[in-house]
C-alpha distance (Angstrom), angle and dihedral (degrees) to the residues before:
residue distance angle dihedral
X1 . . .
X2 3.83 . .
X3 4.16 120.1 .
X4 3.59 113.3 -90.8
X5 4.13 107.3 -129.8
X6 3.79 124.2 177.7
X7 3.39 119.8 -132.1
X8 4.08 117.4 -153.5
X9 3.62 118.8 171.3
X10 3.69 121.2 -173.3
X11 3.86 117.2 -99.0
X12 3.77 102.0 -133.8
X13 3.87 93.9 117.5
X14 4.07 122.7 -52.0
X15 3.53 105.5 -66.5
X16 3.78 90.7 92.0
X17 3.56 94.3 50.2
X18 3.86 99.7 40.6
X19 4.05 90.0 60.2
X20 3.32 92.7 52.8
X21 3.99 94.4 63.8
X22 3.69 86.3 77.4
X23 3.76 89.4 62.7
X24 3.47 98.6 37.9
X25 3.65 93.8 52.4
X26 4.42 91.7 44.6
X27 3.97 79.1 50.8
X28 3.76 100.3 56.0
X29 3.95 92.9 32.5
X30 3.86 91.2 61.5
X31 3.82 93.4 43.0
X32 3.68 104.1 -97.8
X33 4.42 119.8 136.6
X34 3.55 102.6 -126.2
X35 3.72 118.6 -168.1
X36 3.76 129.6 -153.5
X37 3.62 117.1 -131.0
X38 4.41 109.1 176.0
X39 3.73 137.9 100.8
X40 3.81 141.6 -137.7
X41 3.98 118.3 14.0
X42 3.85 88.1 -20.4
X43 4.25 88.5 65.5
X44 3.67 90.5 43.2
X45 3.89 98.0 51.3
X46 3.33 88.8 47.9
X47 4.20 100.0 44.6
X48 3.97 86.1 50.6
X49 3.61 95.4 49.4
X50 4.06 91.0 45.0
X51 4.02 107.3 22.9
X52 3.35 94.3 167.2
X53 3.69 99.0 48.8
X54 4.08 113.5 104.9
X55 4.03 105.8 -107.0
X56 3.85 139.4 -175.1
X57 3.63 132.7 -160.4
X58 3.67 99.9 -114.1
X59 4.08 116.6 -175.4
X60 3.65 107.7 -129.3
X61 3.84 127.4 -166.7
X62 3.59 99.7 -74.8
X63 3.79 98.0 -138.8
X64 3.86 118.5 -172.0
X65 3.96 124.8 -163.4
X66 3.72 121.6 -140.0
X67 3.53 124.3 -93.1
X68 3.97 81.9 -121.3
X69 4.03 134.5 13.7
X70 3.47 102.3 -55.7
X71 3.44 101.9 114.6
X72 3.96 101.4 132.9
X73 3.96 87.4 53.1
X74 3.69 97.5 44.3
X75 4.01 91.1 49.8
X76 3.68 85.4 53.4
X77 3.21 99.0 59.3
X78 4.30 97.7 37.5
X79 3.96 74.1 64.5
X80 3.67 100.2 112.3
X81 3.84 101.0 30.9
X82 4.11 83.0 59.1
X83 3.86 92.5 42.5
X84 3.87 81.2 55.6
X85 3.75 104.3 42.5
X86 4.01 85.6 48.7
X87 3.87 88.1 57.1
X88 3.37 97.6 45.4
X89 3.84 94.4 47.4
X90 3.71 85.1 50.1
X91 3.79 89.7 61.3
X92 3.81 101.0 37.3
X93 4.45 81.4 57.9
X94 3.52 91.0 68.6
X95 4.40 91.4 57.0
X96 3.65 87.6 35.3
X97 3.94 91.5 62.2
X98 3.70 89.9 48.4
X99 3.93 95.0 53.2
X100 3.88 105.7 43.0
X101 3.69 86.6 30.9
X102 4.04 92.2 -122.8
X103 3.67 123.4 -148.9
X104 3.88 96.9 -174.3
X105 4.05 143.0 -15.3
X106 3.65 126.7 -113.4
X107 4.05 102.0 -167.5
X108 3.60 118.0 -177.1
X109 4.06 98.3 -157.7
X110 3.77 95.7 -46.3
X111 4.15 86.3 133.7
X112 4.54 90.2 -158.0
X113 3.77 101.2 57.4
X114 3.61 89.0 90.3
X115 3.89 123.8 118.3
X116 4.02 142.0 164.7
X117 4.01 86.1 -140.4
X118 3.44 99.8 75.1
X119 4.28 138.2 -3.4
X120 3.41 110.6 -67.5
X121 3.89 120.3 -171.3
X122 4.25 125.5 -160.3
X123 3.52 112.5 -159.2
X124 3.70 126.0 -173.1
X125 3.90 138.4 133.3
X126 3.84 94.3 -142.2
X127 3.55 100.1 84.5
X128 3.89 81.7 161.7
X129 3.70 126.3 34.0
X130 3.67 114.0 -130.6
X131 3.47 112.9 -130.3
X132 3.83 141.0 155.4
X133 4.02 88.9 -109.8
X134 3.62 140.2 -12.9
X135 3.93 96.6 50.3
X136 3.67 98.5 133.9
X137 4.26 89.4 60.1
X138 3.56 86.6 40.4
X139 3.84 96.7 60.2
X140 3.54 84.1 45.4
X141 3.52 95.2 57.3
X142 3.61 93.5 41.6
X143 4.20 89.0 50.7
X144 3.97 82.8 57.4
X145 3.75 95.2 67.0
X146 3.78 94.2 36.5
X147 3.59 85.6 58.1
X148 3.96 88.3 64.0
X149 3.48 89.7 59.6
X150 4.00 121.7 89.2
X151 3.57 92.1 -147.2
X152 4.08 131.1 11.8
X153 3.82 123.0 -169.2
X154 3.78 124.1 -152.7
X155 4.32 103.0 -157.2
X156 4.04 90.3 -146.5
X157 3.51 143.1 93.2
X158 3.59 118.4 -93.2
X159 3.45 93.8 -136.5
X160 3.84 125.1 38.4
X161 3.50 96.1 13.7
X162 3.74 132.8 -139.0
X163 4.35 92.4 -151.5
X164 3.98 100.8 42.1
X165 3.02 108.3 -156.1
X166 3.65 105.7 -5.0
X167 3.58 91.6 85.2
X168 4.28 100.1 14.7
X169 3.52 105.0 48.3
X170 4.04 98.3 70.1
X171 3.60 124.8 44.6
X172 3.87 106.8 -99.6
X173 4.19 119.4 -122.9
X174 3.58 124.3 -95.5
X175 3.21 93.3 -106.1
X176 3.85 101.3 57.9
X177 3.38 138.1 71.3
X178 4.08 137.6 176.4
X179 3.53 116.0 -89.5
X180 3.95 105.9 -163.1
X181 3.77 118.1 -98.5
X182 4.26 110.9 -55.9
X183 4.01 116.4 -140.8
X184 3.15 124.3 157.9
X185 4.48 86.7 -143.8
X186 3.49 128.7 81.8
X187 3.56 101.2 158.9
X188 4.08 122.3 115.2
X189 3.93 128.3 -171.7
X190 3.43 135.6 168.0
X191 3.97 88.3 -159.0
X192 3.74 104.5 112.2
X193 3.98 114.8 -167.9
X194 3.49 104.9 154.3
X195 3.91 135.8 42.1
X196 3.32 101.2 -152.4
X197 3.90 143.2 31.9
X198 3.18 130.2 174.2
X199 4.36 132.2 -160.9
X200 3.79 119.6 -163.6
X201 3.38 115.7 -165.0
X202 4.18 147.9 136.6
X203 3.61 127.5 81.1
X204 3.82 126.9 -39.3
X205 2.48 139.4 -78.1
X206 3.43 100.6 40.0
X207 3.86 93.7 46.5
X208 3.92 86.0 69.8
X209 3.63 92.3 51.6
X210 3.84 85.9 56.0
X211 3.92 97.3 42.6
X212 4.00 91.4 49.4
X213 3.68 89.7 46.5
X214 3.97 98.6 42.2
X215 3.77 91.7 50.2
X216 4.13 97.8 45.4
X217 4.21 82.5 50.2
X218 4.02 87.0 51.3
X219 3.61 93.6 57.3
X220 4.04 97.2 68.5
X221 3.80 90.4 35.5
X222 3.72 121.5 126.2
X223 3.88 105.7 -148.2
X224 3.81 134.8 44.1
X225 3.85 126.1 -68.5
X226 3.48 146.5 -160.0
X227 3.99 118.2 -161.3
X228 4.03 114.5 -165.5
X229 4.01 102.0 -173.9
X230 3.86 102.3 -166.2
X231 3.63 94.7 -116.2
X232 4.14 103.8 137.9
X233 4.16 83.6 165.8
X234 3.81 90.0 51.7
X235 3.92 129.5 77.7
X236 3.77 96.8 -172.4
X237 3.93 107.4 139.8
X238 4.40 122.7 165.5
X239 3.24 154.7 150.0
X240 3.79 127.5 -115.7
X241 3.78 119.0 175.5
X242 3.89 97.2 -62.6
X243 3.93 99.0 -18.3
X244 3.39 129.2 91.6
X245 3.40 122.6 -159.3
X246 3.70 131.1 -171.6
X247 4.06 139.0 164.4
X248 3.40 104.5 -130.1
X249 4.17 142.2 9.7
X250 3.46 131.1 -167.4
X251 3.80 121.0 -121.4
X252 3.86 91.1 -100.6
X253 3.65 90.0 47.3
X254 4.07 105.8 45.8
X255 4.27 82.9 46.0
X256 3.61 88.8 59.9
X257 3.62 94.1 41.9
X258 3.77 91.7 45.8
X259 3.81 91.8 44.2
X260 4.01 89.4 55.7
X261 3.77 95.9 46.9
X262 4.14 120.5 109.7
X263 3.99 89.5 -159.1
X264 4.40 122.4 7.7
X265 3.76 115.1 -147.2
X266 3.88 106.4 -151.4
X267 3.98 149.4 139.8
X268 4.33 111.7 -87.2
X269 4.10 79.6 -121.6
X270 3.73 95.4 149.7
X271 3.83 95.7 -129.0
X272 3.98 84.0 58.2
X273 4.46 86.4 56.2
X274 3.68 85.8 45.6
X275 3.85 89.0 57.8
X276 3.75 95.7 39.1
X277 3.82 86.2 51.9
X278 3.93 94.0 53.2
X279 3.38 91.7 56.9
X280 4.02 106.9 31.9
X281 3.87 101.8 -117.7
X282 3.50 136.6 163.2
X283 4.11 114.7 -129.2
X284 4.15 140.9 -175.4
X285 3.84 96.6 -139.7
X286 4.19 106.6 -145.8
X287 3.73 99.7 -172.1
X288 3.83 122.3 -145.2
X289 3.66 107.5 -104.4
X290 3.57 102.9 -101.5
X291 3.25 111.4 3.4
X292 3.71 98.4 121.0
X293 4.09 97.8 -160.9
X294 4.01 84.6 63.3
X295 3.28 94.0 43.3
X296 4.18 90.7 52.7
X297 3.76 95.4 45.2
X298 4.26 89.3 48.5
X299 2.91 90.1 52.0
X300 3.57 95.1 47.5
X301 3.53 102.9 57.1
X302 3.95 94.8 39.4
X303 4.01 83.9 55.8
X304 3.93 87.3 56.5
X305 3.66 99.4 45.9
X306 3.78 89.3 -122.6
X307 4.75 97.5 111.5
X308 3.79 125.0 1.3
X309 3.59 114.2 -115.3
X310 4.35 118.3 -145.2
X311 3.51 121.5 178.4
X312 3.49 116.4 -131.9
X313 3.28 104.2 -111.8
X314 3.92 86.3 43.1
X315 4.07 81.3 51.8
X316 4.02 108.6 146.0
X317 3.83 115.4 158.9
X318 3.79 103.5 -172.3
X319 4.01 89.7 47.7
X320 4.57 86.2 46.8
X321 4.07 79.5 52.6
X322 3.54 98.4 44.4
X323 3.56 99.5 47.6
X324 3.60 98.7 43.2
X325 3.19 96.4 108.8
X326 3.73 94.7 66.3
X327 4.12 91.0 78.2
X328 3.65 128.3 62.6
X329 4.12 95.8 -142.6
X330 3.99 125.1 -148.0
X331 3.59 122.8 -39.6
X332 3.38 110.6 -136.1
X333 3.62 117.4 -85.5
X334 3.72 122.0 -179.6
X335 4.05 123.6 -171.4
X336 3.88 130.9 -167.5
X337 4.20 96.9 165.5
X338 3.55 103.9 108.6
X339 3.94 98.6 54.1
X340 4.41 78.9 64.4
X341 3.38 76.0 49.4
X342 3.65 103.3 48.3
X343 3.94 85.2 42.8
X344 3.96 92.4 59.4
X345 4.14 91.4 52.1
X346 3.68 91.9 40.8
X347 4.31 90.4 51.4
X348 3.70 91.8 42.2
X349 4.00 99.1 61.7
X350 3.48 111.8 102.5
């Protein structure tokens, strides 16, 4: 019998939930049970992409955005309802490894689901928070509750990062180490069929704001399009003029879509750059207004000539297509670390 691990990603959008595929799959293919823990769109992504994979409804943190910028401010004041949810989710561990009879925790920045009864891992790629102030006592903070942790895993390279300095700029615990770069793709074609795709994702409500304005822009434009929405509990999929738009793809399905796109439309979420890395694409970055960790790594990569960054409310589709040429987009970079890693938690449960 394999070890039975729980998986909980965070519920602030997909990103945490799509890099945890990898894992999930590296668990199951070397005969370990893992079992799902999330809520929300996160749990549904992940049931669809593993139906037969044990799962629980597990309340996350139930962050909302602004209905403008104000993300700094709104954080500030979700402060105690997270502070609670952590402590509750802390206690609720201890019955959870009674009932699925747990042999270690995989947390994907869930900062409660820590425990002295059995291994518990923290992984996360923002070592430091960005923030317009205060980032120094933040990473401090946020080193105090990695230090719970008996392992925590950093998905990036060591050297040449994909996060900057999210997960570069301060030294790292004792505790943690980098992992390699997690994406759930490792498909590459040279078989180009569509000029443009385009991911919407993150929290609401500003990932209506970008749907509605994506697919008005995709009207008037000139070549073909692919429109994935974000919708996991959705099965909307049609045709309009030469754009297709759908809800919801599969893993296998989005890395073939991805794969055959001239130019990819998405969120600077940094599982999204992870997948774009894995398979060598070229993206527009739209950052979520507010969201000050997209906003860095845009900004980033649109410094270094490598993907143009647009804000949204800057958004112009036939100007992200025409100037595409003007950045050189990821070379490829492919990563198999963390499954050694995996390996070495898996071998040292007792």
């Amino acid at each position: 019998m394999g070890r039975r691990i729980l998986i909980a990603p965070l519920d602030w959008g997909l990103g945490h939930a799509t890099r945890c595929i990898p894992i999930i799959r590296h668990l199951l293919e070397t005969g370990n049970e893992p079992i799902i823990a999330a809520s929300g769109r996160p749990l549904l992504l992940l049931q669809s992409e593993f139906p037969d994979v044990e799962s629980v409804d597990f309340e996350g943190y139930n962050i909302s955005y602004p209905e403008g910028s104000g993300m700094v401010w709104k954080m500030f004041k979700s402060t105690p309802h997270i502070l609670r949810r952590i402590k509750e989710e802390h206690s609720e561990l201890d019955e959870m490894i009674d009932q699925l009879k747990l042999d270690a925790v995989i947390s994907d920045n869930r900062f409660g689901l820590h425990t002295k009864k059995i291994p518990c891992v923290y992984m996360t790629h923002q070592v430091m928070i960005k923030a317009p102030f205060f980032e120094t006592m933040l990473y401090r903070m946020h080193a105090d509750y990695m230090r719970k942790f008996t392992q925590v895993w950093v998905p990036d390279f060591e050297e040449n990062g994909l996060s900057g300095d999210l997960a570069h700029k301060f030294p790292l615990p004792r505790n943690a180490e980098h992992i390699g770069s997690l994406s759930r793709f490792v498909f590459s074609s040279d078989n180009l069929r569509t000029d443009v795709l385009v991911i919407i994702s993150g929290p609401e409500p500003q990932r209506t704001r970008f749907e509605k304005l994506v697919l008005n822009q995709l009207k008037n434009f000139d070549g073909t399009a692919v429109a994935v929405l974000g919708k996991p509990d959705k099965a909307e999929d049609r045709i309009e003029g030469r754009v297709r738009v759908v809800s919801h793809l599969n893993a296998k399905e989005l890395e073939k879509q991805i794969a055959a796109a001239r130019l990819v439309v998405s969120r600077s979420g940094y599982s999204t750059i992870m997948d774009l890395s894995a398979l060598g694409k070229q993206a527009v970055f739209v950052p979520t207004p507010g969201q000050t960790e997209q906003e860095y790594l845009a900004q980033k990569y649109h410094q270094d000539g490598t993907h143009m960054m647009m804000k949204q409310r800057d958004f112009q589709l036939q100007k992200a297509w025409d100037k595409r040429s003007d950045f050189s987009g990821f070379t490829q970079r492919v990563s198999a670390e963390f499954k050694q890693v995996v390996d070495a938690l898996v071998t040292s449960l007792p």
